[in-house]
N, CA, C and O atoms as a Tripos MOL2 file, in Angstrom:
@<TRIPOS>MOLECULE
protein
  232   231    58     0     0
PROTEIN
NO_CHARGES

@<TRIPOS>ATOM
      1 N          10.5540   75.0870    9.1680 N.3       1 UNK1
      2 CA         10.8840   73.6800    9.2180 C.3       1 UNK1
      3 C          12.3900   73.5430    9.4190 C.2       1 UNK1
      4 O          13.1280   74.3730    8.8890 O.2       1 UNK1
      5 N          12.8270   72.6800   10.0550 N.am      2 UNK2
      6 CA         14.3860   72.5990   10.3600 C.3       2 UNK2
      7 C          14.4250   71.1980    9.3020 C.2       2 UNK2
      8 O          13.6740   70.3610    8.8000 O.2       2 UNK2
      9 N          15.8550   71.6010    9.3610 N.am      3 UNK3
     10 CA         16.7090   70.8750    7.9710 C.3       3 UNK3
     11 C          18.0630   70.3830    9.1790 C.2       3 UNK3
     12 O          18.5850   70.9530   10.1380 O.2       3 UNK3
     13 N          18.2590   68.9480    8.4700 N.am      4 UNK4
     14 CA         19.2150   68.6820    9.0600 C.3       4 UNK4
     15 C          20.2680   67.6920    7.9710 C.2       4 UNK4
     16 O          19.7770   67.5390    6.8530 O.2       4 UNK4
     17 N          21.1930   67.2430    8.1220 N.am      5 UNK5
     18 CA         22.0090   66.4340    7.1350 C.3       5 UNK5
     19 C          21.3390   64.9350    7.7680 C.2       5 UNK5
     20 O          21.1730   64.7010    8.9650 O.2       5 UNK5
     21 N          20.9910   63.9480    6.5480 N.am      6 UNK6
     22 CA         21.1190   63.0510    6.7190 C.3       6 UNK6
     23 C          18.7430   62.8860    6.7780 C.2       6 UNK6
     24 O          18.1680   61.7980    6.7550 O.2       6 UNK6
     25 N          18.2610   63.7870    6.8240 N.am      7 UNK7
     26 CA         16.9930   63.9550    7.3260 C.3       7 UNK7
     27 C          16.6040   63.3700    5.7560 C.2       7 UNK7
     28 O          17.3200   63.4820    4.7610 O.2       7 UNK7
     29 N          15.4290   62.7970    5.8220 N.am      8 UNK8
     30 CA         14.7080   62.4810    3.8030 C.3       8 UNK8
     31 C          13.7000   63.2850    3.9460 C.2       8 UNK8
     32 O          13.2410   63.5780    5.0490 O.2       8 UNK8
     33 N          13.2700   63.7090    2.8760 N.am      9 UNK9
     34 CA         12.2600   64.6490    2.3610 C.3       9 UNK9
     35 C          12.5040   64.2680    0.5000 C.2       9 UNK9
     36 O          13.3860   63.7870   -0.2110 O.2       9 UNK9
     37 N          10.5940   65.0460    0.2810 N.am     10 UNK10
     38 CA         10.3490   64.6800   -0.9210 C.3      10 UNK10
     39 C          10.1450   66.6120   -1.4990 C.2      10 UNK10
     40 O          10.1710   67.4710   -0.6170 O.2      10 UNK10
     41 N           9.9860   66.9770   -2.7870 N.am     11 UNK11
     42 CA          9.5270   67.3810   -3.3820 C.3      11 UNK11
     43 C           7.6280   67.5810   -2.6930 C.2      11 UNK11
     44 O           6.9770   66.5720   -2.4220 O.2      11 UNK11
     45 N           7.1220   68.7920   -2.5470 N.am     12 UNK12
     46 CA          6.0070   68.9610   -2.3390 C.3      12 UNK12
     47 C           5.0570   68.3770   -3.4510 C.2      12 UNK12
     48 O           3.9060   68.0430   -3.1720 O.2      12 UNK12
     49 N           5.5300   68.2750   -4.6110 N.am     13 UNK13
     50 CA          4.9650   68.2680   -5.9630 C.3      13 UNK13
     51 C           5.2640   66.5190   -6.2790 C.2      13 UNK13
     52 O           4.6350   66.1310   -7.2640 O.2      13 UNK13
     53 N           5.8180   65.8170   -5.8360 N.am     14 UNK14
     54 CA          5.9850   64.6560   -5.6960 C.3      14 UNK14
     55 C           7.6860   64.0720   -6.2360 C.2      14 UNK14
     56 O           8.5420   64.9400   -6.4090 O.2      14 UNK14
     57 N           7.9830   62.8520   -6.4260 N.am     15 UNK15
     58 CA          9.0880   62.9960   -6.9000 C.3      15 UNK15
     59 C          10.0490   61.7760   -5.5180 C.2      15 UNK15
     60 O           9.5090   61.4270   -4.4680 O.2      15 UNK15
     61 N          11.4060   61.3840   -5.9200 N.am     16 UNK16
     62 CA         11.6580   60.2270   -5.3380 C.3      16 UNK16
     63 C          11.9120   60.5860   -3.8670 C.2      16 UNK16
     64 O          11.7700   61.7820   -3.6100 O.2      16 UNK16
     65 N          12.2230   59.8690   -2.9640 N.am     17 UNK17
     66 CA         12.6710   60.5960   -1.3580 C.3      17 UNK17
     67 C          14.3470   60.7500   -1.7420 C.2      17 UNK17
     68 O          15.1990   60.0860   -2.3330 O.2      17 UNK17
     69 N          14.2180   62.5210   -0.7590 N.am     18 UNK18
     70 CA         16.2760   62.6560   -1.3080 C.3      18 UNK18
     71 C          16.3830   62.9330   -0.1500 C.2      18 UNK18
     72 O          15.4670   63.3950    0.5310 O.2      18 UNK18
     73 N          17.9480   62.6010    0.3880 N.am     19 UNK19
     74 CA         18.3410   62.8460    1.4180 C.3      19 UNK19
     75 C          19.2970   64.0240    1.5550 C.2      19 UNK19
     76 O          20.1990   64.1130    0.7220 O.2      19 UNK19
     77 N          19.1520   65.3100    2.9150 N.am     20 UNK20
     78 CA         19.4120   66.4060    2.9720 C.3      20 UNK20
     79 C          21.3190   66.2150    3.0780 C.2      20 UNK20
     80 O          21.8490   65.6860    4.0550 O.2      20 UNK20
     81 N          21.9830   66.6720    2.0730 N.am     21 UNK21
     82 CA         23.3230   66.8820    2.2290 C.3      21 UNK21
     83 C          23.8780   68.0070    3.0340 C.2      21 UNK21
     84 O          24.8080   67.8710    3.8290 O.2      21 UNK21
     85 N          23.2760   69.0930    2.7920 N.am     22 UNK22
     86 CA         24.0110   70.6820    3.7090 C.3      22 UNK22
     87 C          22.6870   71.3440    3.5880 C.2      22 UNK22
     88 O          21.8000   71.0150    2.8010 O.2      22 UNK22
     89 N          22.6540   72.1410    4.3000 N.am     23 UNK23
     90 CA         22.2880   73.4610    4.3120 C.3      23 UNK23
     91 C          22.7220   74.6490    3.5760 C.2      23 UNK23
     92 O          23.9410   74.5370    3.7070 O.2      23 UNK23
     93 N          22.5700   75.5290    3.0080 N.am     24 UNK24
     94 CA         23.3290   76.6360    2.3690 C.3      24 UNK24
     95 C          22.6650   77.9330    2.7170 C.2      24 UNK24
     96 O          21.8700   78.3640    1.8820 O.2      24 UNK24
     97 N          22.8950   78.7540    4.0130 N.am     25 UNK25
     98 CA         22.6090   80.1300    3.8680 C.3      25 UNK25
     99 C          23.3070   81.3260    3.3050 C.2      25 UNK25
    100 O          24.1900   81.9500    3.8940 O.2      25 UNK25
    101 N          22.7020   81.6690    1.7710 N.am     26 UNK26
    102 CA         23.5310   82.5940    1.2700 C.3      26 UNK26
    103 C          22.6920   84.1240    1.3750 C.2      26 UNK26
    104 O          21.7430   84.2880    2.1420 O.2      26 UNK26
    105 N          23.1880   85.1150    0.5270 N.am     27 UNK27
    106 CA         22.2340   86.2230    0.2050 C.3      27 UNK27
    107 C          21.2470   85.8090   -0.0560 C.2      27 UNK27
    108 O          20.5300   86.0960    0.9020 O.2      27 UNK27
    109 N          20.6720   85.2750   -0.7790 N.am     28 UNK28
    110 CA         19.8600   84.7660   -1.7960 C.3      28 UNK28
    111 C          18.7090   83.9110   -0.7680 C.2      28 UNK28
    112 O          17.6410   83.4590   -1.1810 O.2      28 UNK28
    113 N          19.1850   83.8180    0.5920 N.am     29 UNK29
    114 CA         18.0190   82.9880    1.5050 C.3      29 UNK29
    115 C          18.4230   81.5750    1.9110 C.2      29 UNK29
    116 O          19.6400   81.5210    2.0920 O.2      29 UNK29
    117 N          17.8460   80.4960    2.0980 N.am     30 UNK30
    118 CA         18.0390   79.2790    2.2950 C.3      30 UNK30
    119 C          18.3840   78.3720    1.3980 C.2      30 UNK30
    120 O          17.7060   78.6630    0.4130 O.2      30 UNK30
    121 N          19.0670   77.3920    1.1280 N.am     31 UNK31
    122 CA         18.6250   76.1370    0.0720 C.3      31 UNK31
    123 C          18.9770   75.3650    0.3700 C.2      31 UNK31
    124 O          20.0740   75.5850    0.8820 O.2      31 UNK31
    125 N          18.6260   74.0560    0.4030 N.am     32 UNK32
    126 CA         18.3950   72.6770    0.5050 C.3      32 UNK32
    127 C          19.1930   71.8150   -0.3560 C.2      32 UNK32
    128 O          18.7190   71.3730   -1.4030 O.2      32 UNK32
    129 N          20.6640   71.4900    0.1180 N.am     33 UNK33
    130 CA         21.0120   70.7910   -0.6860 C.3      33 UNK33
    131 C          20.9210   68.8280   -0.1400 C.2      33 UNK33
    132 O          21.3040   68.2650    0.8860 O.2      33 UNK33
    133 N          20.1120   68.2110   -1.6230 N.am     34 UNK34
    134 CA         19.6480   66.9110   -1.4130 C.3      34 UNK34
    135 C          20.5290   65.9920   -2.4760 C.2      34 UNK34
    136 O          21.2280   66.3520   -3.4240 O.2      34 UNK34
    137 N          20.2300   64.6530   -1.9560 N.am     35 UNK35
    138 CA         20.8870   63.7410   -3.1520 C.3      35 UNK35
    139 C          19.8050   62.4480   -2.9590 C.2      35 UNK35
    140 O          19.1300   61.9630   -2.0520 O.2      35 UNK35
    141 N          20.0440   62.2290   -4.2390 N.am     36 UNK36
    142 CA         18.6430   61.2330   -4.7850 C.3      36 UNK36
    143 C          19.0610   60.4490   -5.6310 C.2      36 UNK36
    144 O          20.2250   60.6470   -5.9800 O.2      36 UNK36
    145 N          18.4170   59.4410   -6.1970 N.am     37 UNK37
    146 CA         18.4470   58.8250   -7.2690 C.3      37 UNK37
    147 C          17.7780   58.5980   -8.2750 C.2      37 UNK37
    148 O          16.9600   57.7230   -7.9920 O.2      37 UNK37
    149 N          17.6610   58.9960   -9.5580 N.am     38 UNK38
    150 CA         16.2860   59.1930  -10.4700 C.3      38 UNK38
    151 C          16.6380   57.9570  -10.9840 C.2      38 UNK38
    152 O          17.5670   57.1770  -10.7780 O.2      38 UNK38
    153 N          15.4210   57.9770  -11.8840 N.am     39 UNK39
    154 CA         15.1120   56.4570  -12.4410 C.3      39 UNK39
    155 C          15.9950   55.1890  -12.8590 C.2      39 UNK39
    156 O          15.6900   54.0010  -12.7570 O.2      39 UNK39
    157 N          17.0180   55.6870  -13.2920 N.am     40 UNK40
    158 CA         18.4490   54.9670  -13.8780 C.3      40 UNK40
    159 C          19.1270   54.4390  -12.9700 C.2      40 UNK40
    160 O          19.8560   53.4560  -13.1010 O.2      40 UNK40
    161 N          18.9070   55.1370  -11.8680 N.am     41 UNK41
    162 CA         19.5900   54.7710  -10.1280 C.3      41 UNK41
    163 C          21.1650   55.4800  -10.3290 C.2      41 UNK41
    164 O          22.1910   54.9990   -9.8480 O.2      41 UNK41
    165 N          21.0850   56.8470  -11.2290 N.am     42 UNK42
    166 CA         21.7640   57.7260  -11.6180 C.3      42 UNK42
    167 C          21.9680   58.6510   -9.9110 C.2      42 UNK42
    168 O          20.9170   58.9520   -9.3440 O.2      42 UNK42
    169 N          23.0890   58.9680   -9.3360 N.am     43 UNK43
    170 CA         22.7960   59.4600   -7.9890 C.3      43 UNK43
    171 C          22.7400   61.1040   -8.8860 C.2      43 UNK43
    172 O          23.2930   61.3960   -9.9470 O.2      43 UNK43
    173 N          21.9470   61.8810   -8.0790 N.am     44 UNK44
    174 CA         21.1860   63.3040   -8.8940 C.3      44 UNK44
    175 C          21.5920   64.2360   -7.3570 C.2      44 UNK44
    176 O          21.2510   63.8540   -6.2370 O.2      44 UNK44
    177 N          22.3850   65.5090   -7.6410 N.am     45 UNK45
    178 CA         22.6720   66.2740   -6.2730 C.3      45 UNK45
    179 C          22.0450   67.8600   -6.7990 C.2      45 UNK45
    180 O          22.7150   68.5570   -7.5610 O.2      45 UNK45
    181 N          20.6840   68.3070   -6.2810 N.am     46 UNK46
    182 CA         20.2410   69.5050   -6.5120 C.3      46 UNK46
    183 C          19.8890   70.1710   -5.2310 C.2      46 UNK46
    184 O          19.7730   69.3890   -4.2880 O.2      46 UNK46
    185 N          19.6710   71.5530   -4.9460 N.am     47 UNK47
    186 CA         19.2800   72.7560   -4.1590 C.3      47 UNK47
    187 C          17.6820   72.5270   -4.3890 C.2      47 UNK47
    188 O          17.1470   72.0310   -5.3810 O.2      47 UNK47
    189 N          17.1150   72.9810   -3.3030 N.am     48 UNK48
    190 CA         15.6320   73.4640   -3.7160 C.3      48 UNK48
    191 C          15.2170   74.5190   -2.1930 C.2      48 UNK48
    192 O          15.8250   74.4440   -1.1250 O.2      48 UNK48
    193 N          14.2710   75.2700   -2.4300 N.am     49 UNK49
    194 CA         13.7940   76.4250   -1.4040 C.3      49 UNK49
    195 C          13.1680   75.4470   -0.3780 C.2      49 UNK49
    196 O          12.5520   74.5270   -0.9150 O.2      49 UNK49
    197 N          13.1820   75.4380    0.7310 N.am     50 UNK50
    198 CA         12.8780   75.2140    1.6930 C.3      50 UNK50
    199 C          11.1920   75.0110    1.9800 C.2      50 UNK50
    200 O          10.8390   74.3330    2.9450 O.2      50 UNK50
    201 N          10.5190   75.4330    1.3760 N.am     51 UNK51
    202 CA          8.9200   75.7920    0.8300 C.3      51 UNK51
    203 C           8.5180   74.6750   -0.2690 C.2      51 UNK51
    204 O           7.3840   74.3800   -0.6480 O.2      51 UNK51
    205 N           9.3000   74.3360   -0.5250 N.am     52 UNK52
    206 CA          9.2580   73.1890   -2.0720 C.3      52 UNK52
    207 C           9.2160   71.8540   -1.0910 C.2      52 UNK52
    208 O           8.2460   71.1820   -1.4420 O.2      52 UNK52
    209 N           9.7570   71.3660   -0.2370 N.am     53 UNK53
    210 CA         10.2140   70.1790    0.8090 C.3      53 UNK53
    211 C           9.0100   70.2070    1.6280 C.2      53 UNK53
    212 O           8.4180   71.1160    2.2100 O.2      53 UNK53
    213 N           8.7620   68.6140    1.4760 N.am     54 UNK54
    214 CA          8.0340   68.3650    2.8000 C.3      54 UNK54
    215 C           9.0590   66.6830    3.4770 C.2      54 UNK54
    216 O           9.5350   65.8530    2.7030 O.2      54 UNK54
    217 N           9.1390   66.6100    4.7350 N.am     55 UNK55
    218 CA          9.2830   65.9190    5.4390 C.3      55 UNK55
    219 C           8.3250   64.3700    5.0600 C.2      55 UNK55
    220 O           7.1020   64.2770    4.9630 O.2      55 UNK55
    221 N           9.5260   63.1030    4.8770 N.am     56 UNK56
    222 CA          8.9230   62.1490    4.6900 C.3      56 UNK56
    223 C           9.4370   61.1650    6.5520 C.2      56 UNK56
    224 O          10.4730   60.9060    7.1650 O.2      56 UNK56
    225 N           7.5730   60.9010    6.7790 N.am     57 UNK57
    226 CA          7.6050   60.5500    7.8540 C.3      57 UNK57
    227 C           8.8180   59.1380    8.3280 C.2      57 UNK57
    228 O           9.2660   58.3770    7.4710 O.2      57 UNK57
    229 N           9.0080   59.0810    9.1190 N.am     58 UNK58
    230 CA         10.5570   57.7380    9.3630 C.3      58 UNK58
    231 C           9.9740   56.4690    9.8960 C.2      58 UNK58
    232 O          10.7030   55.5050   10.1280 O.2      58 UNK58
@<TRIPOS>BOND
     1     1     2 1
     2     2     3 1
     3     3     4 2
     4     3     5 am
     5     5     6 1
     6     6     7 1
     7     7     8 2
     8     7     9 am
     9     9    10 1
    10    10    11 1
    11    11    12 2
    12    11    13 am
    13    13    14 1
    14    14    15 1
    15    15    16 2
    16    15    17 am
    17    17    18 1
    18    18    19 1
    19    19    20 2
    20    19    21 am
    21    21    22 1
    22    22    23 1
    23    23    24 2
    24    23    25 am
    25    25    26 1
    26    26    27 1
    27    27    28 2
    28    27    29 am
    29    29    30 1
    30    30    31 1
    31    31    32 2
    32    31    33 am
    33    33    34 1
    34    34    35 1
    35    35    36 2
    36    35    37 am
    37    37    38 1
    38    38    39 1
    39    39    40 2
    40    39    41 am
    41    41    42 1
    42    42    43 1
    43    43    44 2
    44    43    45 am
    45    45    46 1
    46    46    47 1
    47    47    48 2
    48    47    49 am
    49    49    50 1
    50    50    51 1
    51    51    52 2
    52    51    53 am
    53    53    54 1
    54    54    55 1
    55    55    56 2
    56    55    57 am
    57    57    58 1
    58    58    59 1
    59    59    60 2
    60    59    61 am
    61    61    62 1
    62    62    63 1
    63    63    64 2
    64    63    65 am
    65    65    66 1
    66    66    67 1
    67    67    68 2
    68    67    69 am
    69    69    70 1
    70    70    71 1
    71    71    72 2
    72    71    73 am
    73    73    74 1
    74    74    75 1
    75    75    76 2
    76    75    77 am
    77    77    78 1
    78    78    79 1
    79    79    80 2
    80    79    81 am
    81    81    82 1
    82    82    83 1
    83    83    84 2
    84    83    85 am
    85    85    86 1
    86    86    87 1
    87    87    88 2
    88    87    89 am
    89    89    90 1
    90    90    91 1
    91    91    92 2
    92    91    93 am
    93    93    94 1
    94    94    95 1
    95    95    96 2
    96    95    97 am
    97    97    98 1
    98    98    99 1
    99    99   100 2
   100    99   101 am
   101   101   102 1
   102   102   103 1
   103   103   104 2
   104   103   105 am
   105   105   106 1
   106   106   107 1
   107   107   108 2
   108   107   109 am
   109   109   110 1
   110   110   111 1
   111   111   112 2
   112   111   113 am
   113   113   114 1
   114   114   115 1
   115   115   116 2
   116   115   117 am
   117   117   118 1
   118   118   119 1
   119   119   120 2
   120   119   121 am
   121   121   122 1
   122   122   123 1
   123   123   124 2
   124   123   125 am
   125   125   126 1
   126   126   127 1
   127   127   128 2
   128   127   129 am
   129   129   130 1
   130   130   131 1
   131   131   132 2
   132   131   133 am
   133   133   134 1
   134   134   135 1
   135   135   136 2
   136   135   137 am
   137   137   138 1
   138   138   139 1
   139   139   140 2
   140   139   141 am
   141   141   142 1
   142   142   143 1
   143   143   144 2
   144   143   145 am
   145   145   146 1
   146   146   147 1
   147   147   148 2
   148   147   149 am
   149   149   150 1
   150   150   151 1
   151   151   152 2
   152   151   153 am
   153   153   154 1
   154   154   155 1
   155   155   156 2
   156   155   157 am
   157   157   158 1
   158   158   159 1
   159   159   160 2
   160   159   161 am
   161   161   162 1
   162   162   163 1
   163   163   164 2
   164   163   165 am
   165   165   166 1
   166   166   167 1
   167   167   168 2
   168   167   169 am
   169   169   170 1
   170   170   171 1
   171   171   172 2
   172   171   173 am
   173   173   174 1
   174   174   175 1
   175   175   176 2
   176   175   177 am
   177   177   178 1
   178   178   179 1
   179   179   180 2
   180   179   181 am
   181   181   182 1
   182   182   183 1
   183   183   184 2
   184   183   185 am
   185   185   186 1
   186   186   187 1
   187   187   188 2
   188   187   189 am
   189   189   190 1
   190   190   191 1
   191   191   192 2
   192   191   193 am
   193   193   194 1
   194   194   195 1
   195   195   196 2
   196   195   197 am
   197   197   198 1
   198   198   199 1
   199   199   200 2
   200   199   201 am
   201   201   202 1
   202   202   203 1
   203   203   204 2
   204   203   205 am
   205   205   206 1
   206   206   207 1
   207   207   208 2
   208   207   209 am
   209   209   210 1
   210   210   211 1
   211   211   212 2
   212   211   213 am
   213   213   214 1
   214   214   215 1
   215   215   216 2
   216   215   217 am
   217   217   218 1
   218   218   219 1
   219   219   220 2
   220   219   221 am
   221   221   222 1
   222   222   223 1
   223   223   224 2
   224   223   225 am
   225   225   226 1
   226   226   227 1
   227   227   228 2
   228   227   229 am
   229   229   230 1
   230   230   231 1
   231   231   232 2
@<TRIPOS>SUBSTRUCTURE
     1 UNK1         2 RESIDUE 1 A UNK
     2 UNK2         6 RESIDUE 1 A UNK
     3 UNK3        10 RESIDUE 1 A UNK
     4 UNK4        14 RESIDUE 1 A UNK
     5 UNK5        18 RESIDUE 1 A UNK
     6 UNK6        22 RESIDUE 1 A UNK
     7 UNK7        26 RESIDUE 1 A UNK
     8 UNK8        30 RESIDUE 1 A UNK
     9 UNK9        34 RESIDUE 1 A UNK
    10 UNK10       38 RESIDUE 1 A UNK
    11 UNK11       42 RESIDUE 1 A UNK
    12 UNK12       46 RESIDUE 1 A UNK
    13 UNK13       50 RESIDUE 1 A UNK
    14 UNK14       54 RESIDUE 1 A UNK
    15 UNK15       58 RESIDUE 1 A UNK
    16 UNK16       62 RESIDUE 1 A UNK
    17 UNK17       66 RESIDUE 1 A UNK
    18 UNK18       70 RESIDUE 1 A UNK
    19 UNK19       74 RESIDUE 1 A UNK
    20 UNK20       78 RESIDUE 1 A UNK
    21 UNK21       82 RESIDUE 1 A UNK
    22 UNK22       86 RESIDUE 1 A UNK
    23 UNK23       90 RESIDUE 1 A UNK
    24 UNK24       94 RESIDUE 1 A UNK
    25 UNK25       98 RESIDUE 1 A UNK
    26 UNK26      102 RESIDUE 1 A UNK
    27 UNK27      106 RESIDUE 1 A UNK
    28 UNK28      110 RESIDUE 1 A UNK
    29 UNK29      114 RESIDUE 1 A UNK
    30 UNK30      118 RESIDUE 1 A UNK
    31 UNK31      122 RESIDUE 1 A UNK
    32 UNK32      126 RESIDUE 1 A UNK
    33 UNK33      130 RESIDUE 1 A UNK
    34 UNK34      134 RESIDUE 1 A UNK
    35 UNK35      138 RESIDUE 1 A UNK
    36 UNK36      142 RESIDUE 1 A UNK
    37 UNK37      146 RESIDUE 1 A UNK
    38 UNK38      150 RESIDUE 1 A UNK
    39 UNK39      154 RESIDUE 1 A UNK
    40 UNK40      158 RESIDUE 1 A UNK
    41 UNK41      162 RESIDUE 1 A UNK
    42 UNK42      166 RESIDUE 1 A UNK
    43 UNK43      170 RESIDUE 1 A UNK
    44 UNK44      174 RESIDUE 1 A UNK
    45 UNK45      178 RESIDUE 1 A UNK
    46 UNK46      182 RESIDUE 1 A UNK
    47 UNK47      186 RESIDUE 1 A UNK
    48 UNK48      190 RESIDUE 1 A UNK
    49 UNK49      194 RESIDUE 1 A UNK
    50 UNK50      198 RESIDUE 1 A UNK
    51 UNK51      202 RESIDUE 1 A UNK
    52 UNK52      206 RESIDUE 1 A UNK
    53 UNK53      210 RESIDUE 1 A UNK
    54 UNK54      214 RESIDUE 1 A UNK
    55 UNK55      218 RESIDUE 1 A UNK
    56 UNK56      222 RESIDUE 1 A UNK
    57 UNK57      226 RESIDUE 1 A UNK
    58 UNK58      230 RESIDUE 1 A UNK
């Protein structure tokens, strides 16, 4: 799946739509860095594996 900045995607497992900040290819493989807002409308900035993301249609 291609990743791009600015692209939304959710959590496979469900969870709010976050929008893709960077890319990060390290040793360690791919990660997904997103920013979101959880319930508080708190802005939330986490990594997740690439396998965890699905694409929310536009």
């Amino acid at each position: 799946m291609d990743f791009s900045p600015g692209d939304v995607f959710k959590l496979k497992s469900g969870g709010p739509p976050m929008t893709v900040t960077h890319i990060n290819n390290g040793i360690g493989g791919v990660l997904v860095s997103c920013a979101f807002f959880d319930g508080a409308q708190k802005r939330q900035d986490e990594a997740f594996q690439p396998e965890a993301l699905k694409k929310v249609p536009a």
